[in-house]
PAGU-109935 format. One record per residue (C-alpha): residue in three letters; z, y, x. Coordinates in pm, whole numbers, plus 50000, padded with zeros to 5 digits. Each point is the difference from the previous one (the first is absolute). Layout:
<recs>
ALAZYX
...
</recs>
This chain:
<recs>
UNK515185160048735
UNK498935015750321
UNK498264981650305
UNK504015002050147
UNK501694960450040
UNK502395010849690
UNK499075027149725
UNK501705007449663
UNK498584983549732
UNK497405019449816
UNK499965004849601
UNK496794992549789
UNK497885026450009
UNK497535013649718
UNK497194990950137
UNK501194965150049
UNK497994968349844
UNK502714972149922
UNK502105010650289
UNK497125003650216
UNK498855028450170
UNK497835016250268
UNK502135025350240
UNK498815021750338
UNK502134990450340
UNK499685036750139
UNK500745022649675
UNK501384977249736
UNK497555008449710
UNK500364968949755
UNK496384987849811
UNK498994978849694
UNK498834961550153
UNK497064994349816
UNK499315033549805
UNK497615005050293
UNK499234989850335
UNK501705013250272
UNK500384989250369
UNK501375030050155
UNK501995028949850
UNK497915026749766
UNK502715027150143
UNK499864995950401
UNK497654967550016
UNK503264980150179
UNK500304961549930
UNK501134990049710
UNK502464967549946
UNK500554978249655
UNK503435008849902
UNK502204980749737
UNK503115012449759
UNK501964963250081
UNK499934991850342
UNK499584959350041
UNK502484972150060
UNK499684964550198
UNK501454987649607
UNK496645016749865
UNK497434976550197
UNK498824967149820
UNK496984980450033
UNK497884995450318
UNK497595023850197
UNK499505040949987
UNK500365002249594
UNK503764982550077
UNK501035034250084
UNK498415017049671
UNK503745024449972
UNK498735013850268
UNK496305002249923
UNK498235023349726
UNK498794969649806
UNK501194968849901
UNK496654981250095
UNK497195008550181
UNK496304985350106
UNK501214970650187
UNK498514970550196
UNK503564998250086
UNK500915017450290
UNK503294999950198
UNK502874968350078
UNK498275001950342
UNK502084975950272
UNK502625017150222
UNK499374976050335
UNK502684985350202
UNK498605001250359
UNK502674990250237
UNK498244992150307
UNK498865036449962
UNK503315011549872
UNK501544981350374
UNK497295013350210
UNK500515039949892
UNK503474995649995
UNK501425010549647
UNK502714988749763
UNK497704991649782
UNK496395005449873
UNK497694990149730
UNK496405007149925
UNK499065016649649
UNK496354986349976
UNK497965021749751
UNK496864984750099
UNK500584973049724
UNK499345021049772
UNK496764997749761
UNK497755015850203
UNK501874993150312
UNK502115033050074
UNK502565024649825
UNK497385024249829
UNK500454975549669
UNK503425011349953
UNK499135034249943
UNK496764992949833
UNK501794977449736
UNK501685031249901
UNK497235027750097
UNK497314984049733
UNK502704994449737
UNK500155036350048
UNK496265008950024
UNK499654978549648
UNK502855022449840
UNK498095029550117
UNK496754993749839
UNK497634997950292
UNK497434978150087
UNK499405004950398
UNK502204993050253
UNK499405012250375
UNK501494998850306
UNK499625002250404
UNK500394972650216
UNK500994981150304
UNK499184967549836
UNK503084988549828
UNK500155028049703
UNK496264995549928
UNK500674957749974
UNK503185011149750
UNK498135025449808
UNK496774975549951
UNK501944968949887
UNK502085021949749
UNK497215024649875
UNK498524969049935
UNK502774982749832
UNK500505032749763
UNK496394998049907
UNK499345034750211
UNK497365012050200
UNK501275002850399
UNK498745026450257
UNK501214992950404
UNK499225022350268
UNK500094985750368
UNK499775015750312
UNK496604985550128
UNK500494972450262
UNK503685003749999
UNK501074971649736
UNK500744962550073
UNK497164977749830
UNK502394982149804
UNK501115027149833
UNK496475016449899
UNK499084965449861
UNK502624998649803
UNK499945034749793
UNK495524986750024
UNK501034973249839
UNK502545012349678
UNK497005018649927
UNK500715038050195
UNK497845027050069
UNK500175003550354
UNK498855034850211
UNK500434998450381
UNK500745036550133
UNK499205011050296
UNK503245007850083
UNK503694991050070
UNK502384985549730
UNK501575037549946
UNK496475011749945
UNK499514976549707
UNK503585012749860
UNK498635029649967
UNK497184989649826
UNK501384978449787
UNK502445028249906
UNK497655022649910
UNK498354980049800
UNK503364993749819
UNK500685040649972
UNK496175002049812
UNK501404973349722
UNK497464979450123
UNK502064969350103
UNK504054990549992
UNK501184997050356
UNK501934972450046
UNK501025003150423
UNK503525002650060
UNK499645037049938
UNK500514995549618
UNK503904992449998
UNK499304969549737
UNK498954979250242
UNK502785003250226
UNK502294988349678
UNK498314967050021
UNK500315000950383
UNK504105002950022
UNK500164965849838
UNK499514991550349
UNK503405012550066
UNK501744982949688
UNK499084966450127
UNK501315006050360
UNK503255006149846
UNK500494970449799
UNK499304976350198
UNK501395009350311
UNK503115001749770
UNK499634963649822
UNK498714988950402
UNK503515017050227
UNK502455021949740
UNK498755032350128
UNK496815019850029
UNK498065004150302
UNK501025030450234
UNK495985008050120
UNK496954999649798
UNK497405000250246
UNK496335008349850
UNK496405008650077
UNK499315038849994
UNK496215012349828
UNK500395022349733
UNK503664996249977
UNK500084986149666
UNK502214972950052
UNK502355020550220
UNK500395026049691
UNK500234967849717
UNK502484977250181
UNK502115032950060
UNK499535013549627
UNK501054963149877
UNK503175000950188
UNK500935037049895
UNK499574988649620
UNK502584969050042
UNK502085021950206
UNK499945022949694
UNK500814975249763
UNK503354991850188
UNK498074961350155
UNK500205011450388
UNK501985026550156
UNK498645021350232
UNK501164979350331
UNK498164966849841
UNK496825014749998
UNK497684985250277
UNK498825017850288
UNK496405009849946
UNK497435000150324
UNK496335007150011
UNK497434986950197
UNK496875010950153
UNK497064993350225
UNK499885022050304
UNK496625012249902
UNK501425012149656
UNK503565013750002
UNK500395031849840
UNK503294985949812
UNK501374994750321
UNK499265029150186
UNK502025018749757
UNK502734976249965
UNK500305000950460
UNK499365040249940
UNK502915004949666
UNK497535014649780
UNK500055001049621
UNK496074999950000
UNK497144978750168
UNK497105018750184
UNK496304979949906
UNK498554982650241
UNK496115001949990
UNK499584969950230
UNK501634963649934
UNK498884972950176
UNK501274962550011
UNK499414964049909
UNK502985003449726
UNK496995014349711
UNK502754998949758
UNK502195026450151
UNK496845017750160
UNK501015037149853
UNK500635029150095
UNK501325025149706
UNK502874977249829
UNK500065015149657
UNK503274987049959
UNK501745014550290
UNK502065024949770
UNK501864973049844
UNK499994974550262
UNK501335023950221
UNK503065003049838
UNK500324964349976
UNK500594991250357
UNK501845030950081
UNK502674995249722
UNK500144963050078
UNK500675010850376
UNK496604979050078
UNK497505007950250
UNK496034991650049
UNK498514985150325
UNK495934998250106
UNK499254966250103
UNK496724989750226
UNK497074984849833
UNK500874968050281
UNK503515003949863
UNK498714994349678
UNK497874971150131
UNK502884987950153
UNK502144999049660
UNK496874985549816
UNK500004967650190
UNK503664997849970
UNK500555000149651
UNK496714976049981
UNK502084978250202
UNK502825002249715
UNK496694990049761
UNK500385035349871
UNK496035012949996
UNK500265035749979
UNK497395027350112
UNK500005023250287
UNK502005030249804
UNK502604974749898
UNK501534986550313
UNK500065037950075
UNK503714993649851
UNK500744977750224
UNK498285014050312
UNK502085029749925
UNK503634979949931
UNK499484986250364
UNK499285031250170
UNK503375015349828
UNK501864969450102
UNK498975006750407
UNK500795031749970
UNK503334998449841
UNK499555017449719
UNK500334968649765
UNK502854979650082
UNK501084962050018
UNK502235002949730
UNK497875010149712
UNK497964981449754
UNK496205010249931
UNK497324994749764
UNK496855008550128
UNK496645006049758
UNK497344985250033
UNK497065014849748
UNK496834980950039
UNK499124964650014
UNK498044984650341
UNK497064996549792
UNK499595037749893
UNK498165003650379
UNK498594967250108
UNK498575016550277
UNK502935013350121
UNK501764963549976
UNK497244984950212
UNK500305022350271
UNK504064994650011
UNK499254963649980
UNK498494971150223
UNK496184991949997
UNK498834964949927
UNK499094977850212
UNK497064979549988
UNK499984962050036
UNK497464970149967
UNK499344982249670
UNK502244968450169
UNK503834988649935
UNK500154996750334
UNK498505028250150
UNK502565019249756
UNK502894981050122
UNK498845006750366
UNK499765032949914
UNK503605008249839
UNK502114978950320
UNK497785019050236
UNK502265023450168
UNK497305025450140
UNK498715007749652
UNK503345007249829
UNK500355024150279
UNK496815016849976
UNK500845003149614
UNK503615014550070
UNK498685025350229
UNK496905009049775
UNK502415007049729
UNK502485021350214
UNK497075023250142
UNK498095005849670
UNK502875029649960
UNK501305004450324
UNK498985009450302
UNK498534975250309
UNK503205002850213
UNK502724992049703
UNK497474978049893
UNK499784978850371
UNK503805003950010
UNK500314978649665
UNK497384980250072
UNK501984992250361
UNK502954988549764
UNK498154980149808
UNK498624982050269
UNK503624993250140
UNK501124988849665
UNK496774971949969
UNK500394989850351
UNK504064993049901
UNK499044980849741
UNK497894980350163
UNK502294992750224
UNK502404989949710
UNK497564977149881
UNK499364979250308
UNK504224993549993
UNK500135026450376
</recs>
């Protein structure tokens, strides 16, 4: 199987471990799984991808969660907390206000640690275990470090993160603190700490377990599984646009990878398979650039900057495979604003979805699309969402409205919730803490209008 949409079926090779086995995307050389460790390819250090003699069907799934879809995993079972059967939202005041056929909301933030790193950790330890070591390692936004902790820690094995000093929501740092990680702050960017951590993983000294080693990513396309089934048991039919969050381009390359493998085992044809579209900040957007510019290759960005820490890179390791995956999907990829973002946030908060900043990137970017034309009314969406609200409390507070303070009295507080001057000053206070003064006063002037009408409503004029 190739990275094309539809690719002869490969026989078993040699090298193969119970049907399993390790293969390069650029010059095809096929490796033992778990012989050794490999991440790239020993001939032409190209990615490598998990690769299967049977292909998986929808008749294969059972049970609940990522190890459901063992056919199409290298294990049965794996380390587990569980992971996975993560809601896919109905949100149609959303759905109205963008203007689409339909759209739902795949929230991977309820997942144990609160975003989609479990899925491919679940399956990255199992493989670590197999392997015979005893550290595991990894670079970090926040989200992988949190997933690699809370697993490590669940296999019984020792956990080294590396996080780009200053650069990483508290939330997340507490949590990979807290599982009992070794944390080193670099003085550096998240691609820095790649390298690093990569390094590291060349000397033997630890097993790498970013998206880089292609076992994670196995984990990861589960993602893509779900999706399928229950838009399917929700309308008869799959979704025509996946719209996701763009970092390292993991889950660009996974969801696309899942959907090749059914479409080899005869479950989709190639006109079923959902349109895939990345997202990124406008302060990190390599994957874009080449997407607008037709190229087959991203160029690194050195600087990233914005609010969305998650998707705060600037060397997607993944690109090779992603790539591929919105091109032969006929997809696209977008930059969105970090007051886009913002914008989004709030919006799905008002849905009760609590997501962080890099998550309503998805959203952000399905609106921008659906101005420009490029997605139309008739089509029916799922956007991702990968991190829960509470991954960057900071973050939420600044999206959301401050409290206001009130006397230790019934009364007072009653006085203070009909009084129409102070709900005002709190609408407007919320509106400018991410926008600026004059869209700010502009809101704050409809506001205004809106108490003064119902006061008017309430006095019978």
């Amino acid at each position: 199987m190739s990275l094309e949409l539809s690719a002869p079926t490969q026989s078993e090779p040699a090298c193969a471990d119970d049907g399993v086995w390790l293969e390069c995307i650029e010059c095809g050389a096929q490796w033992a799984p778990f012989d050794e460790i490999h991440y790239t390819c020993a001939d032409c250090d190209s990615l490598l991808e998990v690769r299967y003699a049977e292909p998986p069907t929808f008749d294969d799934f059972e049970g609940r969660g990522v190890w459901r879809y063992n056919a199409a995993l290298p294990f049965k079972e794996g380390v587990t907390l569980p992971e996975g059967d993560t809601p896919l939202h109905e949100v149609p005041d959303l759905q109205e206000e963008i203007g689409v056929d339909s759209l739902r909301v795949k929230h991977e933030g309820m997942n144990p640690t609160g975003a989609f790193k479990d899925r491919g950790m679940t399956v990255g330890v199992a493989v670590a275990k197999e392997l015979g070591v005893d550290r595991l390692a990894c670079a970090s936004t926040g989200n992988t470090s949190a997933a690699l902790a809370a697993y490590g820690a669940r296999g019984g094995m020792e956990t080294l993160v590396l996080l780009p000093s200053g650069k990483v929501a508290a939330g997340k740092i507490a949590q990979a603190s807290l599982h009992g990680a070794r944390i080193l702050e670099v003085d550096g960017n998240f691609d820095s700490c790649l390298d690093i951590v990569q390094d590291l993983a060349n000397r033997g000294e630890v097993y790498l377990l970013n998206s880089l080693n292609p076992f994670r990513l196995e984990g990861q396309k589960t993602i893509g599984f779900e999706i399928l089934e229950k838009h399917y048991e929700d309308y008869g039919e799959y979704p025509d646009r996946i719209v996701l969050p763009v970092g390292n381009a993991g889950n660009t390359a996974a969801l696309y990878k899942a959907f090749r493998e059914l479409v080899a085992g005869g479950e989709l044809d190639e006109d079923q398979v959902p349109t895939l579209t990345g997202v990124q900040a406008e302060g990190a957007a390599p994957m874009v650039e080449a997407v607008e510019n037709g190229r087959d290759e991203i160029e690194r960005w050195d600087d990233v900057e914005t609010r969305a820490t998650a998707i705060r890179i600037g060397n997607p390791v993944n690109a090779p495979k992603a790539l591929p995956g919105i091109y032969n999907t006929d997809g696209t990829a977008v930059a969105v604003s970090d007051e886009q973002i913002t914008t989004a946030q709030r919006q799905l908060a008002e849905a009760g979805i609590g997501v962080e900043p890099a998550s309503a990137a998805s959203v952000a970017g399905l609106r921008k699309l659906r101005e420009a034309g490029e997605i139309t009314a008739d089509e029916s969406v799922v956007c991702l969402t990968t991190g829960h609200l509470l991954k960057d409390p900071d973050a939420a507070f600044e999206a959301g409205g401050d409290p206001e303070p009130v006397p230790n009295d019934t009364d007072a507080v009653l006085d203070h919730i009909d009084d129409e001057q102070s709900a005002l000053d709190a609408a407007i206070q919320g509106v400018s803490k991410a926008t600026d003064s004059s869209l700010a006063a502009a809101l704050g002037g409809l506001v205004a209008a809106y108490l003064g009408y119902r006061k008017l409503r309430s006095n019978g004029e």
